[in-house]
C-alpha positions, 0 to 999 in steps of 0.5 A: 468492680472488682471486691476487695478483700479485708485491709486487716487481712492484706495487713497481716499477710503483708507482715506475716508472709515475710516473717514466715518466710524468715522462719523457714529459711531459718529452720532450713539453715538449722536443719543444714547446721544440724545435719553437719553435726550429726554427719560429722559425729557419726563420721567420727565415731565410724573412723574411731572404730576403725582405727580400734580395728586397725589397731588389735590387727597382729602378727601370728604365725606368719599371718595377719591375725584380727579381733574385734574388741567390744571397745570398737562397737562400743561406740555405737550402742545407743537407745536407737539400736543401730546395726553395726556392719565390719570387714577386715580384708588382707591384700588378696580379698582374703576376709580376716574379720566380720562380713566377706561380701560386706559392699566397698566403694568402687573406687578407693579416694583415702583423705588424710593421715588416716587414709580414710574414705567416707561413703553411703552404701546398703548392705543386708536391705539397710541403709549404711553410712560406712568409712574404708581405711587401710593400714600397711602390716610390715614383714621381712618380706615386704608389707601388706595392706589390710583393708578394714571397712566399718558400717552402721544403720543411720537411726543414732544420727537421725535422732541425733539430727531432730534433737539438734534441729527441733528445739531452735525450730520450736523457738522459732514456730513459738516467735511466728505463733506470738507474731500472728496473735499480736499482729493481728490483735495491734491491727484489730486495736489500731484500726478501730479509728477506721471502723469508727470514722466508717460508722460515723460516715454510714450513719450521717444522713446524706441530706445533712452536710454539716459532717465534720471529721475530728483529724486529732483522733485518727493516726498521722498518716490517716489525717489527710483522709480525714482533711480530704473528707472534710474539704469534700464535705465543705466543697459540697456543703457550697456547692449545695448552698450555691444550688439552693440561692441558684434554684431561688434566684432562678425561681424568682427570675421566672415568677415575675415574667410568668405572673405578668403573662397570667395576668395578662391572659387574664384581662385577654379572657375579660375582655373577649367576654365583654365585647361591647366595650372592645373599642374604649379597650382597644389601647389597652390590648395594644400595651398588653400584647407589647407587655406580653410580648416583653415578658415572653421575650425576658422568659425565653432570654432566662431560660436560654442564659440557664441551658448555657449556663449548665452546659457551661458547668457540665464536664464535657465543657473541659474534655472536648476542647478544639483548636479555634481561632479568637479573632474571627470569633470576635469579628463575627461576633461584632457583626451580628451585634453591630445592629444593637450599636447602630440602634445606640449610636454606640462606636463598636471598634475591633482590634484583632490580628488576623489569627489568634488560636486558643484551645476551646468549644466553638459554642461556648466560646462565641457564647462568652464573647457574645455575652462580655459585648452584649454587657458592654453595649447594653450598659454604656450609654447611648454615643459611647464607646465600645472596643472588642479587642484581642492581642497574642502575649507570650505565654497567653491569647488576651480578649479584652471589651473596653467601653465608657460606660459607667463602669462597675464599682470596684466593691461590686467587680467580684460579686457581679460574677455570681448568678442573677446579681446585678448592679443597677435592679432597673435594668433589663438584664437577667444576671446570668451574663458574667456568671456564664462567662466566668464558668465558660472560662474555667472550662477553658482554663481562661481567667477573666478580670474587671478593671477600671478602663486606663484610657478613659475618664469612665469606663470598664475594662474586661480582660479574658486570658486563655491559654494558647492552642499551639501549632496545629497538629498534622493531619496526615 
């Protein structure tokens, strides 16, 4: 069985995954925001120092003539100490100012009113973030274009992109920090009613079911834990009573045959030891043995209705169902029995179609028929009436077993379910035959019912209700 992991961790993970995800994502889009800015004033401050260029270009003596004024690097001083790189370059390729192999883009894309391109280029080893621009020097003769080309190292916009992104970063990490630390302190203060019903569970002894789980301390969506455990406990807590009256009755059902032949073995030793007086004993042996044949019979009657009765209540009696015909479970059941009505000059009838399918165990099914007619002609009264029938409704297959007996008080008809109660004490049933038949329907779904018999001054109806099997399923 595979372990699981802590809840309070899964929690956490559940709650903190996310949010951490969020941050990243958030500080992704911070570092983005930031590095528009800081690419944009680096941008601008390249372009500004360009136009100042462009600007101090003059005529002199028939030329173009270029300075460079401390204003146009002026821009760049800062605590990072960037290298600043420049080229001004007349129409010829001839260097007027700064660098003459200072790198150009290979292909020129002016944008604007400044005429200005942008580019990433290395120069002297460095990494340079540069701007090209050209401006057109008017003569009588014509115009010329002088290029000027400005560059810088990236250090000034590197500090100026973490001083942008790492506070709100900060913030961010701060807010994850607080989240982890009350997440799982609100987790550890809002699982201790689980830690406590688990303490509570771990220390009750196993043998003592008088468990009660107070619902009102635990939290709305745990309360129906705590119902469940509850109807558990209480299921058992029957379930454990009805074992202990079963164990009891059982006991007790098996004393008095068992005592009788102890008694009787007893008396058989006596008698062996004083043969002398076998004849005067001989009518006495004779009931002995009928007795102990009696008692054997009523032991062995017990102990068979207890085997059926646990393999009615086992789990393989609700999973292992087959499709089997009713009606020819009830015609064989009143031919076996058919003797035990002639010996009682009772009329046994049956009412059948000719199929009537229901889903269930063959065993057990001929079982709970056997037993509702066995019931049925040992308690009617010699030259009664019994009627074994079964009818196909709608929605259901009915197994009916009238007779006009004496009947069941109405007071009596749910009690005489349980085990080993019966309601005349001096008849020779054990008291497990309608007990059987009950768990032998649950276990197929059936519901069985007593009623007073409608078409007789006296009498008992008993009504099985299975549910029906269907059309067969194909073989092929």
């Amino acid at each position: 069985m595979k372990k699981r992991s802590s809840l309070r961790l899964r929690l956490a993970l559940w709650l903190l995954l996310p949010l951490s995800l969020f941050v990243a994502v958030c500080g992704w889009l911070n570092w983005r925001n930031a590095a528009e800015v800081a690419d944009y004033v680096q941008d601008h401050d390249l372009l500004s120092s360009a136009k100042v260029l462009s600007d101090r270009l003059i005529w002199e003596d028939n030329d173009v003539q270029a300075s460079v004024p401390p204003s146009a690097l002026s821009l760049f001083v800062s605590p990072e100490h960037d290298r600043v790189f420049l080229s001004v370059t007349g129409a010829n390729g001839e260097v007027l100012a700064g660098s003459a192999d200072f790198p150009l883009p290979a292909r020129r894309k002016p944008e604007g009113v400044d005429r200005a391109q942008w580019y990433d280029t290395e120069f002297a080893g460095l990494p340079l973030r540069a701007v090209v621009t050209t401006r057109s020097m008017y003569e009588i003769g014509g115009a010329r274009d002088i290029t000027i080309a400005v560059g810088k190292t990236e250090r000034s916009r590197d500090h100026m992109l973490r001083t942008l992104w790492w506070p709100s970063m900060e913030y961010l990490l701060i807010a994850l920090a607080l989240a982890i630390a009350l997440a799982v302190a609100a987790l550890t203060l809002e699982l201790r009613p689980i830690v406590r019903l688990s303490q509570q569970l771990a220390q009750r002894d196993p043998l003592h079911l008088d468990l009660v789980v107070d619902p009102g301390a635990l939290h709305s969506e745990l309360r129906p834990v705590a119902d469940t455990i509850n109807r558990f406990v209480a299921q058992l807590r029957a379930h454990s009573e009805a074992q202990r009256r079963f164990i009891a009755d059982a006991a007790h059902q098996l004393r008095t045959p068992l005592a009788m032949q102890a008694s009787q073995i007893e008396y058989a030793r006596y008698t062996r030891q004083h043969r002398g007086e076998w004849d005067t004993r001989r009518a006495d042996m004779d009931a002995m043995w009928l007795a102990m044949q009696t008692s054997n019979r009523r032991l062995v009657d017990v102990t068979n209705k207890l085997l059926l009765l646990a393999q009615a209540e086992h789990g393989d009696a609700h999973t292992r169902l087959e499709r089997v015909d009713l009606a020819a479970v009830a015609l064989r059941c009143v031919e076996q029995l058919a003797a035990l009505a002639d010996r009682r000059r009772i009329d046994l009838g049956l009412e059948a179609p000719d199929a009537a399918f229901v889903r269930a165990q063959p065993a057990l099914l001929d079982a709970l028929v056997t037993n509702l007619l066995d019931n049925a002609l040992r308690y009617t009264q010699e030259g009664g009436r019994v009627t074994l029938g079964v009818r196909e409704t709608a929605d259901a297959v009915v197994l009916s077993v009238e007779d006009n007996g004496p009947g069941i008080p109405a007071e009596a008809r749910e009690r005489v379910f349980e085990r080993f109660y019966r309601v005349a004490q001096d008849s020779e049933g054990t008291g497990l035959g309608l007990a059987i038949v009950r768990e032998i329907a649950r276990a197929f779904d059936a519901d069985v019912d007593l009623a007073a018999n409608p078409r007789e001054a006296s009498g008992l109806l008993v009504t099985a209700r299975f549910p029906p099997a269907g059309p067969a399923e194909n073989a092929g």
